[in-house]
C-alpha positions as CSV (number, residue, x, y, z in Angstrom):
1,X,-46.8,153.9,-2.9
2,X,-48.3,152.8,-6.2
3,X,-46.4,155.3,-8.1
4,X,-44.1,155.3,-11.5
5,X,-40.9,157.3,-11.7
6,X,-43.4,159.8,-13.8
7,X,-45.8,159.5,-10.8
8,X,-48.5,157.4,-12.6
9,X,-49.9,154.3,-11.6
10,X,-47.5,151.3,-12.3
11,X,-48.1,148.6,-14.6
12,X,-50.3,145.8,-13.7
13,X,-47.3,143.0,-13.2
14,X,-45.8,145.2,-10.0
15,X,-46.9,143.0,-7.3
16,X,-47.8,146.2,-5.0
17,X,-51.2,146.5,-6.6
18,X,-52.2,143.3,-4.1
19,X,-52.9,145.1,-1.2
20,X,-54.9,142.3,0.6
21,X,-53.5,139.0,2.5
22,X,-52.6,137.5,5.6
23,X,-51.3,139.8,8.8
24,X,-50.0,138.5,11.9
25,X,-50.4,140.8,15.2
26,X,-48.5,140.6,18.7
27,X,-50.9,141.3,21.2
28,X,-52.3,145.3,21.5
29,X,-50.2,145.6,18.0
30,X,-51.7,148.3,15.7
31,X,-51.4,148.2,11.7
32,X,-52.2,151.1,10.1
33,X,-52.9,151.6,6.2
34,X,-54.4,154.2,3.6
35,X,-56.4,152.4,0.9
36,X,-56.7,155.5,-1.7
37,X,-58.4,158.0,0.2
38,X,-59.2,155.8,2.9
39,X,-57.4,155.4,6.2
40,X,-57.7,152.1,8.2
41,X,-56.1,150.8,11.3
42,X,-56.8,147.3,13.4
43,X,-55.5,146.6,16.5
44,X,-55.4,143.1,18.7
45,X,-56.5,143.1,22.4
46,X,-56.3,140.5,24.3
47,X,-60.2,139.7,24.1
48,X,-61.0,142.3,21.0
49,X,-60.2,143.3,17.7
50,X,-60.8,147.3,17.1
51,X,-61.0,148.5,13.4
52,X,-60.9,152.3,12.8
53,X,-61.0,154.3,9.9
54,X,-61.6,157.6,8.0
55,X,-63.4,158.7,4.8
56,X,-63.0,162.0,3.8
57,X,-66.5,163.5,3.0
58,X,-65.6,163.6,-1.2
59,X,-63.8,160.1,-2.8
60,X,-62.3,160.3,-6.1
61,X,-62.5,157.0,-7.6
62,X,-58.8,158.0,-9.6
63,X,-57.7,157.1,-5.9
64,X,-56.4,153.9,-6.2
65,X,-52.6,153.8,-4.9
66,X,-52.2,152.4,-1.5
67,X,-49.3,151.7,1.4
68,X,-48.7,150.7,4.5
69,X,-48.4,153.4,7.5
70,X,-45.1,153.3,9.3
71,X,-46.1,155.0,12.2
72,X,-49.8,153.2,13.5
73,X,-50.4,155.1,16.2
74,X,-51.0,158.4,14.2
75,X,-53.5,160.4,15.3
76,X,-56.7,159.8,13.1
77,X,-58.6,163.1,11.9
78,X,-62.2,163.2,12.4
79,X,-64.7,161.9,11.8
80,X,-63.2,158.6,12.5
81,X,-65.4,155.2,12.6
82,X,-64.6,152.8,15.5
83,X,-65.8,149.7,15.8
84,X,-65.2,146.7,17.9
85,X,-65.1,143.0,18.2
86,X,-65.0,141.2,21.3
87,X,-63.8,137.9,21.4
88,X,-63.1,135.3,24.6
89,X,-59.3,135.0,23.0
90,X,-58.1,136.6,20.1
91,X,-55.5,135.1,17.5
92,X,-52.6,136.6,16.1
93,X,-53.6,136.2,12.7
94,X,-56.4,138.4,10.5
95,X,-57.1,138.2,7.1
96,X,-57.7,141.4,4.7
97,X,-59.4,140.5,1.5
98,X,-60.9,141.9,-1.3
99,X,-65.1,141.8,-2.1
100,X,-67.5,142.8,-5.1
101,X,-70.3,145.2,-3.9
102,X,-73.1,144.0,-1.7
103,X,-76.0,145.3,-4.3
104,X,-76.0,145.4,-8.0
105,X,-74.1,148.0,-9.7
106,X,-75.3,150.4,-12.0
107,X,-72.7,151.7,-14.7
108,X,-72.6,153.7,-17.1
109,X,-70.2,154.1,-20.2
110,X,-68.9,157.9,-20.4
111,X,-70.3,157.7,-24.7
112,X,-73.3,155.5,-25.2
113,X,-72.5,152.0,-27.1
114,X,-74.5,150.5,-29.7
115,X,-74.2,146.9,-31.0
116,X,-75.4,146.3,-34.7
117,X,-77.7,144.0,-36.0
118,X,-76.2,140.6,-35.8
119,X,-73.2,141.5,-33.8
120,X,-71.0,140.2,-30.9
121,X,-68.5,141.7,-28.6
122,X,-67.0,141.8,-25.3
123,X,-67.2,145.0,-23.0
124,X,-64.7,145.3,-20.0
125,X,-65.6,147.0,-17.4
126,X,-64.7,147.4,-13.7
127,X,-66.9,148.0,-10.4
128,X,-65.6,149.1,-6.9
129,X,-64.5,146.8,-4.6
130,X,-65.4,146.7,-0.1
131,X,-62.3,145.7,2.1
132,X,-63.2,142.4,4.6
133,X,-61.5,141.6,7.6
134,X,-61.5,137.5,8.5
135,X,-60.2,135.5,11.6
136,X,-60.2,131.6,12.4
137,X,-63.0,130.6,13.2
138,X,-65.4,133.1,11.9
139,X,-67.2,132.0,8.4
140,X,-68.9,136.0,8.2
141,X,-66.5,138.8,7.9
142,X,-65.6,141.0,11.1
143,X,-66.3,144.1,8.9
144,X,-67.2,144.6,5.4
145,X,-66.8,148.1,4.2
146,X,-66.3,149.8,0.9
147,X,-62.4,151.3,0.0
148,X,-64.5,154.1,-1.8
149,X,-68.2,155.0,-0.9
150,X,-70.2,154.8,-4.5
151,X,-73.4,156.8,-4.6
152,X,-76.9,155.1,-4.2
153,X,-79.5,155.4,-7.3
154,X,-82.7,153.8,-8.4
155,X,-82.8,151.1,-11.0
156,X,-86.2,149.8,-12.6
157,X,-88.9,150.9,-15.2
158,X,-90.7,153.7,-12.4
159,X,-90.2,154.5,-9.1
160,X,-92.5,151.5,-7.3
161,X,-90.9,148.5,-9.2
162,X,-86.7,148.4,-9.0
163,X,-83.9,148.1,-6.4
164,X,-81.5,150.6,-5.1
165,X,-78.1,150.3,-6.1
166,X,-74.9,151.7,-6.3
167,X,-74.1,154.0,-9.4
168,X,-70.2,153.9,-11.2
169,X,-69.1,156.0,-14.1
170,X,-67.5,153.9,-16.2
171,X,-64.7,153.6,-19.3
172,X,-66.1,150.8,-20.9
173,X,-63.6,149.2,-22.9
174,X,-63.7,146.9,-26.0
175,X,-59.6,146.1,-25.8
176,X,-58.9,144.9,-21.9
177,X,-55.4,146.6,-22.4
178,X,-57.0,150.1,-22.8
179,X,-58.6,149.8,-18.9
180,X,-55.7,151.0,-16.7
181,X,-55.7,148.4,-14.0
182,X,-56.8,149.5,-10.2
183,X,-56.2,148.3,-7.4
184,X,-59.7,148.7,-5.6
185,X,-61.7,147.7,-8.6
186,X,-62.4,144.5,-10.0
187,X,-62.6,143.6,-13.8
188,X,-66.5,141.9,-15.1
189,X,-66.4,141.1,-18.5
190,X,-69.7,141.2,-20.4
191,X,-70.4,139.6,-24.0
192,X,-73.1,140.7,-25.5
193,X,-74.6,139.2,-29.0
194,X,-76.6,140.7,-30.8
195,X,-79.2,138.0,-33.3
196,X,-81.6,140.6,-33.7
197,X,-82.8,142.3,-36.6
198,X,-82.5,145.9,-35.0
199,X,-79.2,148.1,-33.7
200,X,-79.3,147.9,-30.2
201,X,-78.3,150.8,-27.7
202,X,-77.6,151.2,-24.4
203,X,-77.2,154.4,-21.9
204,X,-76.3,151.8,-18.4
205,X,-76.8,148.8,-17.4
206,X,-77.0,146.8,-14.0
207,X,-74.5,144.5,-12.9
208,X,-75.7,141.8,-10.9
209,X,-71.9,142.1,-8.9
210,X,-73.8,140.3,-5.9
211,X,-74.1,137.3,-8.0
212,X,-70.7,136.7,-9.7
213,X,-67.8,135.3,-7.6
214,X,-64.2,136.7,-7.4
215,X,-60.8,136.4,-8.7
216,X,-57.2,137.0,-9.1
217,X,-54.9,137.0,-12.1
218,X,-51.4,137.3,-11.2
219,X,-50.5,137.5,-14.3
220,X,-52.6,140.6,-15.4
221,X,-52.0,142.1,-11.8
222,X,-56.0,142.5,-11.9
223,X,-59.1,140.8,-9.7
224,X,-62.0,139.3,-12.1
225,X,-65.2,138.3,-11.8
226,X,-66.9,135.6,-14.4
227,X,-68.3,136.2,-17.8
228,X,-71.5,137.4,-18.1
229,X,-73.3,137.0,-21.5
230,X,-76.0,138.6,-22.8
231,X,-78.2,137.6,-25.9
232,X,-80.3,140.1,-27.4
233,X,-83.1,138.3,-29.6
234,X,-85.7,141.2,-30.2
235,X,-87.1,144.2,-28.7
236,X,-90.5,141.9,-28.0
237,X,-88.7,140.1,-25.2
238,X,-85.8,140.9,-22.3
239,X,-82.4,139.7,-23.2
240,X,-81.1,136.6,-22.2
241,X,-78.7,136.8,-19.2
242,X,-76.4,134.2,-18.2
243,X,-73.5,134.1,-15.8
244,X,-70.7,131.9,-16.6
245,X,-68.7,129.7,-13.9
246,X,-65.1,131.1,-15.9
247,X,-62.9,133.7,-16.7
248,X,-62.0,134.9,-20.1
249,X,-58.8,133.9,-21.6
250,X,-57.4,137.3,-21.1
251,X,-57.4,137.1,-17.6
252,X,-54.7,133.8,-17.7
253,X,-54.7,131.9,-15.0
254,X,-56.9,133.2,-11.9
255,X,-57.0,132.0,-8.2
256,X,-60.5,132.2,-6.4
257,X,-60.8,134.2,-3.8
258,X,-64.5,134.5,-3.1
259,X,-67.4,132.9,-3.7
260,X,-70.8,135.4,-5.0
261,X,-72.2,137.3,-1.9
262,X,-75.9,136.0,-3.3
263,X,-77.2,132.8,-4.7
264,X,-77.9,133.7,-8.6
265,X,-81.0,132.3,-8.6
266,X,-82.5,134.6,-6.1
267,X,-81.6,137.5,-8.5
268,X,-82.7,136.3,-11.9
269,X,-85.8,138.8,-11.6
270,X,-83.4,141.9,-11.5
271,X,-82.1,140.5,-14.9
272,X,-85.8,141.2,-17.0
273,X,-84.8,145.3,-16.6
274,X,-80.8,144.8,-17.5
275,X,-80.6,146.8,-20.4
C-alpha cells in the first residue's frame, strides 16, 4: 500500500506511486489489483485475454493508494464488468499503462482565481487519469477505462452550442509543491498572462486533456502533460490558447509515455469558450 508510517500518502520519490508497466503471464495466470477504489483482474487463456473489474457505485477521488492482490482468484463482489478478448494465440506479455481522459475536462478551482491587469503566472492542476491494457501486436488498447469514474457536465455558452465533458474539483495550485502528488492523476500546467487592461476572473475552465500528450517524471514521482499557455488580450476577443510540445522545468527530466488521444487541430474550436 501507498501508505506512510502516519498512514498518509508517501512522498512523491517512493517508487510505489508507478503502478503501471510491463506483466508477464503463464498461460490461464490471473493478476489481480485494486487501483484506489477500483478492483481489476486479467487473465491469459490460451486464445483470450479476460479483464474484470468492480466500481463501487460512489468514488472518492482522495482514493489514490494502490497494490497488488496476493490471492487473484478472490471472489469479485457485484456488479463485476467482464469483458473479453479473443485472440488466435495469446502472448505472455501485457502492458498496463496510464492515459489522460478521452474528452476535455472541466475543472474547477475550490476559491475562484483572478489574474491582474498585466499579470502572469502558472496554475498546476491535475485531471484523472483511465488505465489501458496493450499486447504486441495491437496499436489500439484492449481496454481503456477510467481508475475513477468523473461525472459528465455540459460546457459551452447555452445548451445547443458546447461539448459534454467530464467535470473535476480541483486545488489549483500556484507552488507545484503544495499539489500532493497522486497516483491516478496527472499534473497540466497552465500559464496564463494577462496584457489586458482589465482584472480577469475565472470560476472553471476546460482542459483540452484529449489534446495534450503524456509524461513521467521520475524524479517528481508525478505523470505530466505539456504546457498550455493562455494570453488574455481583452474582453473584445477569446484568449489565445496554445499547447506547448514541453514540460516545465519543475517536472525535471520526463519520459514520454503517450502521445494526445486527438489531433490538436481538430479541437481548436473548443478553445473560443475556454475561460
Amino acid at each position: 500500500m501507498l501508505l506512510s508510517k502516519n498512514n498518509e500518502l508517501i512522498e512523491p520519490e517512493h517508487p510505489n506511486l508507478k503502478w503501471w508497466g510491463e506483466y508477464t503471464f503463464e498461460l490461464n495466470q490471473p493478476k489481480a489489483w485494486q487501483f484506489g477504489s477500483l478492483l481489476f483482474r486479467l487473465t491469459r487463456g490460451l486464445q483470450e485475454w479476460r479483464m474484470e473489474f468492480h466500481r463501487p457505485q460512489v468514488q472518492y477521488d482522495y482514493e489514490q493508494k494502490w497494490h497488488a492482490i496476493e490471492d487473484p482468484h478472490f471472489g469479485f463482489p457485484q456488479p463485476a464488468k467482464i469483458e473479453r478478448y479473443m485472440f488466435k494465440s495469446t502472448q505472455s506479455k501485457l502492458q498496463l499503462m496510464p492515459r489522460l481522459a478521452d474528452r476535455s475536462v472541466v475543472i474547477k478551482p475550490v476559491d475562484p482565481i483572478y489574474i491582474p491587469a498585466g499579470q502572469r503566472g502558472t496554475l498546476y492542476i491535475s485531471t484523472p487519469l483511465w488505465i489501458a491494457g496493450f499486447v504486441e501486436g495491437q496499436k489500439d488498447p484492449l481496454f481503456d477505462i477510467p481508475v475513477i469514474l468523473p461525472k459528465d457536465t455540459w460546457f459551452g455558452p447555452n445548451h445547443r452550442m458546447g461539448e459534454i465533458c467530464y467535470a473535476t474539483a480541483v486545488d489549483g495550485r500556484t507552488e507545484l509543491h503544495q499539489l500532493k502528488p497522486r497516483a491516478f492523476r496527472a499534473v497540466t500546467p497552465i500559464e496564463f498572462h494577462n496584457t489586458s487592461h482589465q482584472q480577469l476572473r475565472f470560476d472553471r475552465m476546460n482542459v483540452p486533456v484529449s489534446a495534450l500528450p503524456l509524461f513521467y517524471s521520475e524524479s517528481t514521482g508525478r505523470l505530466w502533460t505539456s504546457q498550455i499557455k493562455v494570453l488574455h488580450e481583452g474582453l473584445d476577443r477569446p484568449p489565445r490558447i496554445r499547447i506547448e510540445n514541453r514540460t516545465p522545468p519543475h517536472a525535471g527530466e520526463v519520459m514520454y509515455v503517450h502521445p494526445p488521444r486527438a489531433p490538436a487541430s481538430a479541437l481548436f474550436n473548443m478553445f473560443d469558450s475556454f475561460f
